[in-house]
N, C-alpha and C positions, 0 to 999 in steps of 0.2 A: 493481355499480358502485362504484369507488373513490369516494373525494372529498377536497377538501383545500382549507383554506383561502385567498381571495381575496386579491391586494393592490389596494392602491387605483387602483396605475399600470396594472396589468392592466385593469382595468374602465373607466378615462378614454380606453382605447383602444376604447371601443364608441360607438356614437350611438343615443339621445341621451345615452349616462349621463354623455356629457365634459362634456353642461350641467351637472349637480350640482355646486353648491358642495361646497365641501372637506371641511367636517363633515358634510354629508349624505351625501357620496360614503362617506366612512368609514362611518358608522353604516349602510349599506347593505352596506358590505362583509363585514362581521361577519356578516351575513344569510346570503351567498350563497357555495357552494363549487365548484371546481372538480369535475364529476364525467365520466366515462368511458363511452364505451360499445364493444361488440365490433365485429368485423365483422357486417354483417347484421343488427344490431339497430337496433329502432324506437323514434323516438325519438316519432311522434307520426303519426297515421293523418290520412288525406284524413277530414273531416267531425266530426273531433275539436273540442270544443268549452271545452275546459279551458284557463284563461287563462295560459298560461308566456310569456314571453320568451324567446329560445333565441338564444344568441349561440356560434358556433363557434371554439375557441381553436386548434386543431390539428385535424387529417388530414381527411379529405374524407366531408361530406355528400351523399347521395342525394337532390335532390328527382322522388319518382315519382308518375306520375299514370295511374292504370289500367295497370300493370303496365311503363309505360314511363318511361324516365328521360328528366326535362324538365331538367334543371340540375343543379346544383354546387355547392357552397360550400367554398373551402380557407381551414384555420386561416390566417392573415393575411395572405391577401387584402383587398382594397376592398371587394370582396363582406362579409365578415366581419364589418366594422363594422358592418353592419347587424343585426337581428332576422330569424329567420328564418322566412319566412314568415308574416306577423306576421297576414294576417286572420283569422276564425273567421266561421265553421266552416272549420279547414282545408282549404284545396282541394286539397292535394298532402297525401303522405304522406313521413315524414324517415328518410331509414336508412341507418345507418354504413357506409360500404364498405370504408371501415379503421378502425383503432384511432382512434376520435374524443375528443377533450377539448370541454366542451362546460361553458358555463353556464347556469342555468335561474333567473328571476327569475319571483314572480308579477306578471303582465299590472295587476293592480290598484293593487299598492303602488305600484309602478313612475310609472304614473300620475299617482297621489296625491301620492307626492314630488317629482317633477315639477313638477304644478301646484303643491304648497304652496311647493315652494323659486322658484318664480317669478313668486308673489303679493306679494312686501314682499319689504324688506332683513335680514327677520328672519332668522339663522343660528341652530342650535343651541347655536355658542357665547353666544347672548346671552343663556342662560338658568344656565348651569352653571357653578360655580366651579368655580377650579382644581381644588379637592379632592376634587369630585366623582364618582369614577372610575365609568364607566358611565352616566352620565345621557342620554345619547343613546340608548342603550340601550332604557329606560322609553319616550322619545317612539316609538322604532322600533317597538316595540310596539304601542303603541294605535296608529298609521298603517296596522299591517298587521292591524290588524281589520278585517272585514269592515265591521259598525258603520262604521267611519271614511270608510267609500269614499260612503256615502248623504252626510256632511257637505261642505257647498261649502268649497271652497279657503280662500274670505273666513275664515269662521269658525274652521278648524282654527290659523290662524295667529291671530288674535285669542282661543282658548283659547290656547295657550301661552304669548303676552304677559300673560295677566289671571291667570294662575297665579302662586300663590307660595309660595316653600321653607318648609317649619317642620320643626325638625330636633326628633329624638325621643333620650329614653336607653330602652335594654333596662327595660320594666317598664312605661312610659308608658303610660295612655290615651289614644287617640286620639280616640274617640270612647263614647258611654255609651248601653247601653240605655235607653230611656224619656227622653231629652233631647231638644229641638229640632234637628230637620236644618237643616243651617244652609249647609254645603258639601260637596263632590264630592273626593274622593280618590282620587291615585294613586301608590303604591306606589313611591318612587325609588332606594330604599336600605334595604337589611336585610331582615326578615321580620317578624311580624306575624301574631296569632292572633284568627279570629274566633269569639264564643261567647256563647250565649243563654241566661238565666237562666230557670226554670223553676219551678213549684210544687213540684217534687221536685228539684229541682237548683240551689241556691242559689248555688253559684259555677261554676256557668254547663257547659252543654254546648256543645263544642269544635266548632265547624259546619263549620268549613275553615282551612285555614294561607294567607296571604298573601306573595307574592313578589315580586322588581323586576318590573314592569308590571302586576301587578293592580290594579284599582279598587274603590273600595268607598265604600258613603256615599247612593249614587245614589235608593236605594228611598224612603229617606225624603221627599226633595226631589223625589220623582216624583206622590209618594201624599199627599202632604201632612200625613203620619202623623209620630208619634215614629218614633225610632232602635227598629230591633229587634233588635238586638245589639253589644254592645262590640266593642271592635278595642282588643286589647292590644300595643305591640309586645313581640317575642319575642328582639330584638336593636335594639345601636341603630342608628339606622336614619334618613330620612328620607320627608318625602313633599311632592307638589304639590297643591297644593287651589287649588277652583275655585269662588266666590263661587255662592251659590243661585240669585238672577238670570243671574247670567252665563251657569248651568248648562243651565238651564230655556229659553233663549234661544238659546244657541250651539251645547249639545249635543245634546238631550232631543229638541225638537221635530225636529228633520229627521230623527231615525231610527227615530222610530216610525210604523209603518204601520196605519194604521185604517180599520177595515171596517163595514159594514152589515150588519145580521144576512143577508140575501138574496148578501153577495157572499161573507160566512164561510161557508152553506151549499155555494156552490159549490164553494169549497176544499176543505170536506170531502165534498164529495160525489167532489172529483177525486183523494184518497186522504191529504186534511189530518186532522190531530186537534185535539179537543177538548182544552184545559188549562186546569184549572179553577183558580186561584190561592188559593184560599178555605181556611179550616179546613176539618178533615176533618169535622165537626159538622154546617159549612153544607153540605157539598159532602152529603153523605149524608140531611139533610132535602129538598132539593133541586138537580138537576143536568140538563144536558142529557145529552141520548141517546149514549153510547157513551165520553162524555167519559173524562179521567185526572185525577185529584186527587194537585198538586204543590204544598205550602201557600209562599206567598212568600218565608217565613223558609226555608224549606230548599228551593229554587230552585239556590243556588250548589252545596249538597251532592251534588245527584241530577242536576245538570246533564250529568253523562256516563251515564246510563239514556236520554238523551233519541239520538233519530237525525238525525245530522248532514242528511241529504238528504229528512227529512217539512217540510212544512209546520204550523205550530202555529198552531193561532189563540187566543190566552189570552180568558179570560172570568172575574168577579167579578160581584157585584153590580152596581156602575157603573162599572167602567172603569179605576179608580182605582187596585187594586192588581194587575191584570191589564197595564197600561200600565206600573208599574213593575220587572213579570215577564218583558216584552217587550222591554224596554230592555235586561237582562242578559241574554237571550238571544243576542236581535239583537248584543252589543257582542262575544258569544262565537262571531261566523257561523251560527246557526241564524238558517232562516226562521220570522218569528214576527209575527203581525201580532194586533193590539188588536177585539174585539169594542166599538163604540163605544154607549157609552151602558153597557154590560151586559146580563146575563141577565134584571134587573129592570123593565129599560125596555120599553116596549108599543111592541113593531118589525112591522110590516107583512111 
């Protein structure tokens, strides 16, 4: 499949995307490209459960239903504006009968922008100076986290208003190991190195590099704990930060899922794991049965060992640093839900 990218007039010719205001319309455009398919190629099976949008820009779609063709879709038709076949589980199956132009939007974001651009008057431009280049960008991001989709509409637009710029030079601290968490950050401009000081490593092991739309900051103000690693930037750069109340209240709580020891076992009994968030110390004096020992601090580093389509269920001692192991998960689409209370607590 070719692909190529969107313009904005292209995309106001579909519904609903002609509701997005202008900045949002843009920053979505950037998202999504024109892509191709053959003749006889499928673009999506009857019982298909994966959430796209599919809007047809050119030559004629196949709707088949048990080996027979029930409809049609031609590139700019009235038909067209619409999404194609938009229930799920797909009832019908989609395939090119000629050379198809075709867009594909995920079914989630779509949504989410949707509902946040028609919750308030708030635009993207109300957050971005002129200078800004890309800041729309960063918010496009965290919307198209999965994370994002558990937050109601209210709140995602009352985080972006309660955010505020603080602009950095190449070399700045942003934030310091062993200091009070105090706020939520996200990555608006430049890059940004994160690195954890050690008993052998005095200026610090290098954990991960930071880009436009990462966050960082979160664990603290989850755990109640200090900072457990600096954040230098590595350019200058900026960032949005989100007040610790604000964080705890608008972000935190609605996207962590918390379980009971009896509803964690079932998960894992349905093919879920065990993640232990502890030092390897604790984890090795005691653990549950079958568990993986991922210590908090290097969560972000190992984050790609982990499998996008398990269920995790995190566990600590109480809860505390397993909830804000869940949260970075969860904010990166893995399913991740919280053992409540801990492995400490006397659970039935």
């Amino acid at each position: 499949m070719a692909a190529e990218q969107i313009s904005t007039e292209l995309l106001r010719g579909f519904s609903p995307l002609d509701g997005l205001k202008r900045d949002n319309l843009a920053a979505l455009a950037r998202k999504v490209q024109i892509r191709e398919a053959s003749p006889g190629q499928i673009l999506f099976k009857e019982g298909d459960t994966e959430k796209r949008t599919i809007y047809v820009i050119s030559g004629t779609l196949e709707l088949v239903d048990q080996a027979k063709v029930v409809g049609k879709i031609e590139g700019g038709s009235e038909f067209a504006r619409n999404p194609v076949a938009p229930v799920y589980p797909r009832r019908v199956t989609a395939r090119a009968r000629d050379r198809v132009q075709f867009i594909s939007v995920d079914s989630d974001l779509l949504d989410v922008m949707l509902t946040w651009d028609q919750t308030g008057t708030y635009e993207v431009s109300d957050l971005q100076g002129a200078s800004d280049q890309g800041s729309e960008d960063w918010m496009t991001m965290l919307l198209q986290t999965k994370a994002f989709h558990k937050i109601p509409p209210a709140n995602i637009q009352a985080i972006f208003m309660r955010m505020q710029q603080i602009n950095y030079k190449s070399g700045d601290v942003i934030l310091k190991q062993g200091a009070e968490g105090d706020y939520f950050y996200v990555l608006i401009r430049g890059s940004a190195v994160v690195t954890r000081e050690t008993p052998l490593s005095k200026e610090g092991i290098k954990l991960a590099e930071l880009n436009v739309g990462d966050t960082f900051g979160e664990e603290a103000l989850i755990s109640e704990a200090k900072r457990n690693a600096t954040v230098t930037m590595k350019t200058d750069g900026a960032v949005m930060r989100l007040g610790k109340e604000d964080f705890k209240k608008l972000l935190n709580e609605p996207m962590l899922d918390w379980v009971s020891r009896a509803d964690a076992e079932q998960i894992i009994q349905n093919g879920g794991q065990w993640l232990d968030v502890r030092l390897p110390s604790e984890f090795e004096n005691q653990h549950l049965d079958g568990a993986i020992n991922i210590p908090l601090y290097f969560i972000r580093l190992k984050i790609s060992t982990l499998e996008q389509d398990k269920k995790y269920v995190l566990c600590c001692d109480t809860g505390r640093r397993s909830s804000a192991g869940a949260y970075i998960l969860s904010e990166r689409g893995y399913q991740a839900y919280v053992l409540r209370g801990g492995i400490n607590r006397d659970q039935p």
